[in-house]
N, C-alpha and C positions, 0 to 999 in steps of 0.2 A: 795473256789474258788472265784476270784477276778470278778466284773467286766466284765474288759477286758477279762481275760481267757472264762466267759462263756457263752459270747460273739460267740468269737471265735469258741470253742465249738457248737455254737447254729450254727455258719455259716455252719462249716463243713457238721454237722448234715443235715442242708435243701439242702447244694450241694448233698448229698447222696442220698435224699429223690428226686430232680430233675434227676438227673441221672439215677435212678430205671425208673423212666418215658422216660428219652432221650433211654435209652436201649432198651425198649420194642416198643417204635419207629423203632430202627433198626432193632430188631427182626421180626417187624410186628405181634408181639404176644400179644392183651389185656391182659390175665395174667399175663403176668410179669410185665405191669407196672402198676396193678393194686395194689399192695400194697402201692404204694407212695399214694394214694388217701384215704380219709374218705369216709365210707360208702355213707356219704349223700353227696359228692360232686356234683357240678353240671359243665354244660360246655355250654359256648355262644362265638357266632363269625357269621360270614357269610360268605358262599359259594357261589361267586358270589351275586345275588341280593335273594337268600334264606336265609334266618335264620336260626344257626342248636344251639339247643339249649333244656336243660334239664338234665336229670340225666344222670350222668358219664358213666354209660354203656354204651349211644352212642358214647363215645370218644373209647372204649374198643372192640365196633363192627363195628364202621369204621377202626378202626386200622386191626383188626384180616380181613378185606375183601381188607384195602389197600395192604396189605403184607410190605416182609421187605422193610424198608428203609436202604440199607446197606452203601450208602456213603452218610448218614444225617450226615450235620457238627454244632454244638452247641455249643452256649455262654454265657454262664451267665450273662448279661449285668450289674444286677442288686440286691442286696438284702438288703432289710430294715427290723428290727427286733425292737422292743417294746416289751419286757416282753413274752407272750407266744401267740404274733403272729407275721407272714410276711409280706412282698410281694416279689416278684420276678420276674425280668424280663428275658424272655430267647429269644433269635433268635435263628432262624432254618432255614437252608439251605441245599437245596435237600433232601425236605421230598418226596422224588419219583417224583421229578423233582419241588417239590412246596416251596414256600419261605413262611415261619410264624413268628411273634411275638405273643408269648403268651406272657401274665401276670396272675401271680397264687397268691393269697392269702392263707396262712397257719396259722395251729392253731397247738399249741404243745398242744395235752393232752396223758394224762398218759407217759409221758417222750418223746413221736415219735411227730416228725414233720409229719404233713399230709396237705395233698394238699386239700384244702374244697372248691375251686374255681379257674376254669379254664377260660380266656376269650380269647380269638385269635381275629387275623388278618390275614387276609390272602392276601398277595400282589399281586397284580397285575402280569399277566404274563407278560413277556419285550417282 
């Protein structure tokens, strides 16, 4: 495999691995987008002038109490790759009426892209 090809390969792979995530957003179900994540992931951002921040499961049980977000619209803004790791930038629109940019950092081991850090924004309501 070239290069370029595995490359490409690699992108596809992480769009996969964020999507697993953007779905279980719409779902409002932590387990389904729980597999896109390393066990040891962590997740930081603030909620208005709170900090919410620490291991993944609190991404997994705010999700599962916000419910679904079913007209969430998402965009890959961004993906950077170096060997066997990421970043990646995504916006979010109408996560249950709320606007986000995350950025996620990823580590390919044992062949899977995994999400090993989550950081958010969260905009300002207009």
């Amino acid at each position: 495999m070239t290069t370029a090809s595995a490359k490409a390969s690699d992108r596809e792979a992480i769009e996969k691995t964020i999507h697993i995530y953007i779905n279980g957003g719409i779902s409002g179900k932590g387990d389904e987008m729980k597999p896109a994540f390393h066990e040891g992931a962590t997740i930081y951002g603030y909620i208005g002038p709170d900090l919410f921040g620490g291991p993944i499961q609190g991404l997994f049980d705010w999700n599962d109490g916000n419910g679904p977000a079913a007209d969430l619209k998402s965009n890959i803004a961004s993906i950077d790759i170096e060997g066997t790791i990421a970043t990646v930038r995504l916006e979010l629109d109408n996560w249950t009426g709320h606007k986000f940019t995350d950025m996620f950092t990823l580590l390919k081991t044992d062949g899977e892209w995994k999400i090993t850090s989550k950081v958010f924004y969260l905009h300002p309501e207009e």
